[in-house]
N, C-alpha and C positions, 0 to 999 in steps of 0.2 A: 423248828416251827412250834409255836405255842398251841397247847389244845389240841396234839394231832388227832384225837379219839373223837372229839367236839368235829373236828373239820371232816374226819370221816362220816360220819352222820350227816354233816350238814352234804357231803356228795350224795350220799346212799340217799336220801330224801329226794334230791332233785335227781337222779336217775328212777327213783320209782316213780315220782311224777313227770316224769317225759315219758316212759313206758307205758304209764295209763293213760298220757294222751294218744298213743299212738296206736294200741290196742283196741281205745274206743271203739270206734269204727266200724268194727270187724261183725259186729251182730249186726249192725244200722240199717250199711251200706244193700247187702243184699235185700232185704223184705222192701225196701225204699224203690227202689227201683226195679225189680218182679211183680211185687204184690201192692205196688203203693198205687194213687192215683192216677192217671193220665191228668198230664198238664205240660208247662209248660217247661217242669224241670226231668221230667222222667224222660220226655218226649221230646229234648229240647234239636232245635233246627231238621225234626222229623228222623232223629237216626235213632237206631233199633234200644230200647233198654239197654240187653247186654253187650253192648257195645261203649254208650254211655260208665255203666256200671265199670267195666274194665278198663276204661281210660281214670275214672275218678281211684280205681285199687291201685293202678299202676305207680300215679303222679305222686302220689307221699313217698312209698320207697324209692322213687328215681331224684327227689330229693333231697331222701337220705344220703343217697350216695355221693352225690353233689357236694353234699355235708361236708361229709367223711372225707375226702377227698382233701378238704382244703382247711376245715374249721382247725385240726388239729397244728397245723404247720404253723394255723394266725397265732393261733394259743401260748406257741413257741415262739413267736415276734412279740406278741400284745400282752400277754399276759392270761392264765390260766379265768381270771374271774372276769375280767372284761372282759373278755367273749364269750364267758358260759353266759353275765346277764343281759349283754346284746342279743344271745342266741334266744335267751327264754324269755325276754323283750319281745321279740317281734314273735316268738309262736304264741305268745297269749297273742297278740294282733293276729296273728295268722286263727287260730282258734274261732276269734268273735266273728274276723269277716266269713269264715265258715258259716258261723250259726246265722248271718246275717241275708247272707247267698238261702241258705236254703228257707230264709222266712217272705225274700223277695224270689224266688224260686228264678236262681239267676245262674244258672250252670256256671256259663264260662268265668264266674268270679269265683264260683266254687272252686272249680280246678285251678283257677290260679291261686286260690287261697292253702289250696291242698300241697302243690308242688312247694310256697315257699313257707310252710308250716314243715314240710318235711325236709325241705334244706335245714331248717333250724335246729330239728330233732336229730340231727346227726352231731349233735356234740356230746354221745358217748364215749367219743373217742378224747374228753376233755377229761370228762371224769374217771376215767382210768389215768391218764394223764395225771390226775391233781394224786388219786390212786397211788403209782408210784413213784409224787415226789415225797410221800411221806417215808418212805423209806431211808435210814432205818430205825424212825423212831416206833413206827407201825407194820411189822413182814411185808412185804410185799403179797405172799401168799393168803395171807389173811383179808388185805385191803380189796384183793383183789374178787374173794370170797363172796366178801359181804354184796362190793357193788355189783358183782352179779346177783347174787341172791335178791338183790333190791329189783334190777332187772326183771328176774323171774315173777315174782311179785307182782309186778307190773304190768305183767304178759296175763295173769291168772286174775286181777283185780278189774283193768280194763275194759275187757269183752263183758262180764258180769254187771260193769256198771253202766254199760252201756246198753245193754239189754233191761237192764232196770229201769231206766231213767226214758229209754225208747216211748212207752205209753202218754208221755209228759208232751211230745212233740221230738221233732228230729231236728230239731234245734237246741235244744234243752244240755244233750250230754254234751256236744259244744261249747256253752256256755260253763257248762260245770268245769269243764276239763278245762276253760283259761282260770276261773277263780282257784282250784286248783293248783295252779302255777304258782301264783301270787306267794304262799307260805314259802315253797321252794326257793325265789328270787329273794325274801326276808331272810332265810337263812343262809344262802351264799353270801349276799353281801353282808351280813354281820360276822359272821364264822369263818370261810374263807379268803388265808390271805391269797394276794396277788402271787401264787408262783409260775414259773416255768418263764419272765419276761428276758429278753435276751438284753444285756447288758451292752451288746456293741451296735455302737451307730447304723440305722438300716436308711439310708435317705430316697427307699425304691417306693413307687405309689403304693397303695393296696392293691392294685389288679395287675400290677407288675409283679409285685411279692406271689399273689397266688397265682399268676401266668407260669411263673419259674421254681415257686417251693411246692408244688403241690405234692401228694404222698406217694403219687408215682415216679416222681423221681428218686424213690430211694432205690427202686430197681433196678437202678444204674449199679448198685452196691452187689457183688455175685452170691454175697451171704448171705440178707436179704432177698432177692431175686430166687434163692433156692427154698427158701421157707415160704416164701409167696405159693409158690408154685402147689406145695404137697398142703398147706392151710387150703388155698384154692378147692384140691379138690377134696378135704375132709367136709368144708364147706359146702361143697355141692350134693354131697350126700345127709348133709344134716339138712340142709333144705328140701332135699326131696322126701325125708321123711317127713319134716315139719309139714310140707305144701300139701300129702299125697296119701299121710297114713288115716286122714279123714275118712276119706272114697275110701281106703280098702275096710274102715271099718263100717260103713253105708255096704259093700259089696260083699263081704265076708263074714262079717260078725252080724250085721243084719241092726244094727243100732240105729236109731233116730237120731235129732239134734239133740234130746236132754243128754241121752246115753256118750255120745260124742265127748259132753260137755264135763262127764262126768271122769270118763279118760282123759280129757286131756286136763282136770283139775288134780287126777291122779297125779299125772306126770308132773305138774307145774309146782304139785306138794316134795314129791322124791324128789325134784329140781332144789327146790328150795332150802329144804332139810339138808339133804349132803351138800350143796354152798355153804350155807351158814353156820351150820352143827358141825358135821362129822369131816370133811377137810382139813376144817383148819385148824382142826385138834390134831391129824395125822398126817397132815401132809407134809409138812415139815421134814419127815425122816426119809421124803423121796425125793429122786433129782424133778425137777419139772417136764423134762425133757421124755428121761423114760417110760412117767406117768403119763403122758402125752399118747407116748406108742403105746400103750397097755390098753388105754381107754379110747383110742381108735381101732382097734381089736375089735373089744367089746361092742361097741358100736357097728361095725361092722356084722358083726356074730347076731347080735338083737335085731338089727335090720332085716335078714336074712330069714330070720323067724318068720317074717311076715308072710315069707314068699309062698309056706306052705299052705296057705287059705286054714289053720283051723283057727277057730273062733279064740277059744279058753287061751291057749299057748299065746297070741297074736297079743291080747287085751294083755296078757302078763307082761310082754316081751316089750309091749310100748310104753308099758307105766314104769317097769325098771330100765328100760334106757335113760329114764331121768341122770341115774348114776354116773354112767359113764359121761354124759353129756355135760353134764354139769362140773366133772373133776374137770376134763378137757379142756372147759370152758375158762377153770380159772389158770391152768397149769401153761397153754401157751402163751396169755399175754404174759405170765409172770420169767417165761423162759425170753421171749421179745423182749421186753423190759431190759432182763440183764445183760443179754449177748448187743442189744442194739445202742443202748445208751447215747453211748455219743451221736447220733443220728437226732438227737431230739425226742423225748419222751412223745409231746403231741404229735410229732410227725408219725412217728412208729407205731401209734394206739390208732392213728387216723388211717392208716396203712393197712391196719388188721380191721377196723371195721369196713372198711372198704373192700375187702375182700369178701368179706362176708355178702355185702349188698350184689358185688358181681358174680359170687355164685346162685344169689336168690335169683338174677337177670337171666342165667345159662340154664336152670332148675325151671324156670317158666316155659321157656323155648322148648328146652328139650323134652320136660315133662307133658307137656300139649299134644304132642304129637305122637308118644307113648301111651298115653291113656287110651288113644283112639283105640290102641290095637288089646292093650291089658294091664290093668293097674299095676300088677308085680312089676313090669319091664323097670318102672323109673324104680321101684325101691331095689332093683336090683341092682342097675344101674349105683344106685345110692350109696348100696352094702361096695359095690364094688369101688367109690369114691372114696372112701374111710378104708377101706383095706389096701388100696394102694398108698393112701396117706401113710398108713402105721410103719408099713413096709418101710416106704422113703425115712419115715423118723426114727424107725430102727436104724436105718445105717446110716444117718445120721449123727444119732445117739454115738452110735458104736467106733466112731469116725473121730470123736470130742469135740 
């Protein structure tokens, strides 16, 4: 591949820009709908705010998964960039009809614009993908680094710019977030060639291709199906910190939203820094695998932290779990990657975010009904998520 350092960049750009559209939101949505006007979009068909509010959070991540599910498998039919710019095609469209809903204060287009904005944002699973066909003229570990680090970025940029931009109208960061895109799609199509398109005749429709390839079928595979499993629930504990370390620091640490804002910009810099910096200088000299179980340990161990309610210990323990989070983060797609290959790059990447979105679904449910009784229950639950993962990847590991 020509320019594979150019083609990495030009990935790492459009995952930072799908990450801050999808972050946006996250300041918006609430004050919009608590604190915003009665009318016709707060109050729409007379049902309660939070009600409203929790159907418009849910609808983008159940289209992620949607995504995830199927985007990566096309990628391996169609071709790596024709479907990322199909994908980042219709989320600017998805984006404006957003801005557009909320100027005509027109709920139900809003959630439809929201669900197939968030189908479209599910082509993470590409970008890892384009990730490890560079290999090996770029590590895999390294590739795999960055595009998180872009990720994390995007997670730390978004919510900021969309609290900025908020004062402007709740149409506004909307609007930004498709223009936005636009450099993203300029750089994929100039920079990125077409990989991952499968060379052997397919003559099934599209809805047949994704009826029968989707990334749950690799679970048919028992090697797969075993790493599904122990991802699953490291997954579930990374979400229930992510969903739930808010409230313990609202209930324990005593923090407002700036103070929140300021944790979790902590965390999103440690995030950032060990992806980018300090990894993929030294990862190299470990297997993927046993890093994997080391920093499902750790994560486990910092979660557990929290359980104690003290303040100081609590705020340290969630700004350095960035660490372990983040090795983790690059170390099992790069372990997927190798062991799974032949299964298809896109399929395999769409498999593993897919897992992720189905732990954020089981971290909903189960965390709802745990907070009633006490915020610890799910992080402990969470610690116990990641410790049983490590377990399982130890012997694993130990297994070859």
């Amino acid at each position: 591949m020509r320019h594979p350092r150019l083609v990495l960049f030009a990935v790492c750009s459009v995952a930072l820009m799908s990450t801050v559209g999808v972050a946006l939101p996250y300041p918006i949505l609430s004050p919009l709908f608590i604190d915003g006007p009665v009318n016709g979009f707060t109050h729409w068909a007379g049902l309660p705010p939070k009600l409203l509010l929790g159907i418009a959070i849910v609808l983008n991540p159940l289209g992620i998964l949607f995504g995830s599910v199927i985007l990566g498998s096309l990628s391996d039919r169609y071709g790596r960039r024709r479907i990322m710019l199909a994908t980042l095609s219709l989320a600017v469209l998805g984006y404006l009809l957003t801005a557009v809903a909320m100027v005509r204060e027109d709920y139900p287009l809003f959630a439809l614009a929201r669900l197939a904005t968030g189908l479209c944002e599910g082509n993470a699973a590409i970008a890892r993908a384009i990730a490890a066909d560079l290999h090996p003229q770029v590590d895999r570990t390294r590739s795999f680094s960055l595009v998180n680090s872009s990720l994390y970025i995007g997670w730390l940029v978004g919510p900021l710019l969309g609290g900025f931009l908020m004062p402007f109208g709740a149409a506004v960061p909307f609007m930004v977030a498709a223009a936005m895109m636009l450099p993203a799609l300029v750089l994929l199509a100039w920079l990125v060639p077409d990989t991952g398109r499968s060379n052997t005749p397919d003559r099934r429709s599209l809805m047949v291709f994704a009826r029968e390839q989707h990334a749950f079928r690799l679970l048919e595979q028992p090697g797969l199906r075993r790493v599904f499993w122990l991802q699953l629930a490291y997954t579930f504990g990374l979400n229930g910190f992510y969903e739930f370390y808010p409230l313990w620091l609202v209930e324990f640490a005593r923090l407002d939203s700036q103070g929140i804002a300021l944790v979790t910009a902590g965390l999103c810099v440690v995030m950032t820094t060990t992806s980018a910096l300090l990894w993929p200088r030294v990862g190299l000299r470990f297997t993927p695998l046993g890093s994997a179980g080391a920093m499902a340990w750790l994560a486990a161990g910092g979660i557990a932290v929290l359980l104690a309610g003290q303040m100081e210990t609590g705020i340290a323990a969630t700004v350095l779990l960035g660490v372990p989070i983040a090795i983790y983060g690059t170390c099992m797609p790069v372990y997927w990657s190798q062991r799974f290959d032949r299964h298809g790059q896109g399929a395999v990447m769409g498999l593993l975010s897919t897992t992720f979105c189905l732990a954020n679904v089981f971290v909903a449910l189960v965390g709802t009904a745990l907070i009633l009784i006490d915020t610890r229950l799910v992080l402990a639950a969470s610690a116990a998520g990641c410790a049983w993962a490590a377990w399982r990847i130890g012997l694993l590991h130990r297994a070859g």
